[in-house]
N, C-alpha and C positions, 0 to 999 in steps of 0.2 A: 500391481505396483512392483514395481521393481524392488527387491532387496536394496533397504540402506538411502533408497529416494523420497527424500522428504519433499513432501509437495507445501503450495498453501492452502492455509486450512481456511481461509473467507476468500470468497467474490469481491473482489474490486474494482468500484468504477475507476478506467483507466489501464487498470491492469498490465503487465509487461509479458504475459504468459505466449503469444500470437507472437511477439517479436524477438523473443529471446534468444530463438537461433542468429539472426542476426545480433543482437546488441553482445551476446556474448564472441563473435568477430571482433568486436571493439574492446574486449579484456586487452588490459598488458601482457606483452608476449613473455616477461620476466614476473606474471603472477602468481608466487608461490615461494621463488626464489629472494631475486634482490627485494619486489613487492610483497613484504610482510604482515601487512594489516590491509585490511577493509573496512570503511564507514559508509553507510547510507542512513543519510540524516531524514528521509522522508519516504518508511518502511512501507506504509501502506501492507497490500498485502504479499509482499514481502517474494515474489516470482523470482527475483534477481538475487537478493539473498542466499534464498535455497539451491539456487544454482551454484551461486560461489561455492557454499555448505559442503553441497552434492561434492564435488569435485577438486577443492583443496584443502588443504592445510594449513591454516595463517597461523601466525603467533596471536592475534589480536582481531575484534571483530568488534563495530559497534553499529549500530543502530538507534535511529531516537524517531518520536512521532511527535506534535502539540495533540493530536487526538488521545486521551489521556487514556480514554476505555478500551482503543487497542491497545495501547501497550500494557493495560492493565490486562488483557486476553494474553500477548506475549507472555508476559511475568505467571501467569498464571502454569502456560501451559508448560514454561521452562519448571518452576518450584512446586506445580502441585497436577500433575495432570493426572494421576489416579482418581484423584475427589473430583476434576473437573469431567473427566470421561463415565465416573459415576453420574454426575448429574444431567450431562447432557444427554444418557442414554435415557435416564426416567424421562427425560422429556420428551425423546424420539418416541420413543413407545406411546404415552399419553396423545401424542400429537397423530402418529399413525393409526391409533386404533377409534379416533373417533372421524362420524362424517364432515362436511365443509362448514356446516352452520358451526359445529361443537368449533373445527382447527381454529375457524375464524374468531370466537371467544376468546380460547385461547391465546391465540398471537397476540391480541389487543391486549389481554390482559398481563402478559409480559412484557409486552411495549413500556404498560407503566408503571410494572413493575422496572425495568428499567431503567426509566427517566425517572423515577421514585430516590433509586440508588443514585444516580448519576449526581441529579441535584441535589442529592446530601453529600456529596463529594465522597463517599463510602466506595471503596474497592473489596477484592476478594472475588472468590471463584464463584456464587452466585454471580458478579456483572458478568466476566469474564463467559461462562456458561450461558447465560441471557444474550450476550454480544453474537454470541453465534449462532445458535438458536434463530435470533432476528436475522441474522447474515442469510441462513439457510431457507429461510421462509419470507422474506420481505420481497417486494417486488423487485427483480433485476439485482438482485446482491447489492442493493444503492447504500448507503452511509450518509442521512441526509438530517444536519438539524434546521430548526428555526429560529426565531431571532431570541427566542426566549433560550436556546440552547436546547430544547427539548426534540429527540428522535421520533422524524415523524412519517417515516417510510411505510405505506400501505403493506397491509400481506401481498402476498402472491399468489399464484394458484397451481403449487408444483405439486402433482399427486403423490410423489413417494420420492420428498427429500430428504436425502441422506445427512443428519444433522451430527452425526457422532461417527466420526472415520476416526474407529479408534487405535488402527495402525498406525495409518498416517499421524496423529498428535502424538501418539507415542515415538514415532522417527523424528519429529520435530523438538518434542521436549529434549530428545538426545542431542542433536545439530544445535539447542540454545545454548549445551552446559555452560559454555566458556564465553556469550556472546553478551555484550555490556548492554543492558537494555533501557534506553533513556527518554524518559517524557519530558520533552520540552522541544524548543524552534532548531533552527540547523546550526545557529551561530555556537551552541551548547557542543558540538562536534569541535569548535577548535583547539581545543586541549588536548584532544585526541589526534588529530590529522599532522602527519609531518612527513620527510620525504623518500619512506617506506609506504607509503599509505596508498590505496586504491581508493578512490571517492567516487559512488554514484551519487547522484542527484537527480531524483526524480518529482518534481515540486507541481503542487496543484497546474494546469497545463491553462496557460492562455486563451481565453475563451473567442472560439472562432467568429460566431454569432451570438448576439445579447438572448437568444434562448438556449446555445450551446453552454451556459452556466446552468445547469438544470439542480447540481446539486451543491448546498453548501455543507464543506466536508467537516468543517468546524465552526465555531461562532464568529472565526477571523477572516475577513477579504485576502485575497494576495492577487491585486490590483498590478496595473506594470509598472507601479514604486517598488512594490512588494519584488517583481521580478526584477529589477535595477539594481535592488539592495544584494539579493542574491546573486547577479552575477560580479559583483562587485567582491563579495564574498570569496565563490567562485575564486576567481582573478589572484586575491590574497593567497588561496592554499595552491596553488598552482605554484607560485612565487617559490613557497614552500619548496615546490619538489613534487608531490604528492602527481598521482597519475590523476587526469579528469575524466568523466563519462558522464553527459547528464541529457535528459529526453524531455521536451518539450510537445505544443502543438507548433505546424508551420501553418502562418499567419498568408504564405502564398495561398494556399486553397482557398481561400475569397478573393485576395487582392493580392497579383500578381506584383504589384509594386509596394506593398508592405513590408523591409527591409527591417520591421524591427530588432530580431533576434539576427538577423547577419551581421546588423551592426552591433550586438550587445556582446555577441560572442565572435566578434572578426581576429583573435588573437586564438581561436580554435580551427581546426578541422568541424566542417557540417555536412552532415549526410542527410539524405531525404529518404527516409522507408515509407514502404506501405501498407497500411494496417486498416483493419475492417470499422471502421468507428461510427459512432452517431455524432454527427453535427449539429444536430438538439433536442430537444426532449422526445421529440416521438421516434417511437423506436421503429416505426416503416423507413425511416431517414438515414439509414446505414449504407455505408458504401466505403470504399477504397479511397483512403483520403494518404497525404503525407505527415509522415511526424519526421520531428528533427532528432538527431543524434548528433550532440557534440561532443567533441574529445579535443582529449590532447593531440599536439601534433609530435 
């Protein structure tokens, strides 16, 4: 790793890691200077962040999730990441030094310990060290509950993953000091955004196909009302001033006449990239699909 490059520390379905040389084309060409803040109301795991991090200086920086347990891993890793780097190393170890049958105990049995804490609504660096741990060993880095809210993502079967990069959390607790870290929806960002502000938006992605929903990221839908409302949102801090940048799925890779998002966002620039993605849950189903980038014009 590069001196002073903080990466992310979870797998994210979705992820912006593959496209980020592009989307970073799409910063403000005044980001640093007259663009003094940055907000990304929908962190995940946080590719775009860490890039801003990497390479400016803002006066102001926020971030927020509804997924409560990451940003309780955030908070964790900004205010306590020694305790957390202690414990996820006892874990790496216990987890490494036994065979498949033993890991396989294991993972289950921190699954509910997990969902133990979750549903008592209980934080701290035990979840936050569980959250990653599961990150590191679940199948495909997925983040997936069910209706009851309860994490229900199988193991995996990675022979020797690395569950405590303890460089890396340690560059990232540094890149958090000053970074306002907020659990709740995006509209929670308006008090913050005005027309210094750089805004991504990177929001659960339009489901190509009714199996291309394979995971639900939290106990809430974000249906195309759900995307309505937010580009309505959208729309409002623009008005503002604030710069846009936000990435969706393109709804053409089925249906060549599905205009949804052109018309949603026809008061932006739209760019079509292309990225290696699954189109639904089986993972032989990967291919060179297009995503959208909207910006400001």
């Amino acid at each position: 790793m590069k001196k002073n490059i903080a990466k992310p520390f979870v797998k994210w379905a979705g992820g912006k890691g593959q496209l980020l040389e592009k989307i970073r084309h799409k910063y403000p060409n005044n980001l640093g200077t007259d663009i003094k803040k940055y907000a990304e109301p929908f962190i995940g795991g946080g590719a775009v962040l860490f890039d801003i991090l990497n390479s400016y200086n803002l006066e102001e920086v926020y971030i927020s999730d509804i997924n409560s347990e990451l940003i309780y891993t955030y908070r964790a890793i900004k205010d306590n990441v020694n305790e957390l780097i202690k414990m996820l190393t006892d874990f790496e170890r216990e987890y490494l030094s036994e065979n498949d049958d033993k890991r396989k105990i294991m993972y289950y049995e921190k699954r509910d310990r997990f969902n133990n804490i979750k549903s008592a609504n209980q934080s701290g660096v035990e979840l936050a060290a569980l959250f990653i741990f599961l990150n590191k060993t679940c199948f495909n880095g997925l983040y997936r509950v069910n209706s009851k809210g309860e994490y229900n993502v199988p193991q995996g079967k990675y022979k020797n993953p690395c569950i405590c990069d303890k460089d890396n959390l340690l560059l990232v607790s540094e890149k958090l000091r000053n970074v306002n870290i907020i659990n709740g929806d995006y509209n929670m960002s308006s008090d913050f955004i005005d027309d210094v502000t750089f805004c991504y938006f990177d929001p659960p992605y339009r489901p190509l196909t009714e199996t291309s929903s394979f995971t639900n990221y939290s106990e809430n839908k974000f249906d195309d009302t759900e995307q309505e409302k937010l580009a309505k949102f959208i729309n409002e801090m623009s008005e503002r001033g604030a710069y846009i940048l936000a990435s969706n799925s393109d709804p053409k890779n089925i249906d060549e006449s599905d205009d949804f998002f052109d018309n949603l966002y026809k008061k932006y620039k739209i760019l079509r990239v292309t990225a290696n993605r699954a189109i639904n849950s089986a993972s032989d189903k990967r291919g060179l699909i297009n995503e959208l980038l909207i910006y400001s014009l």
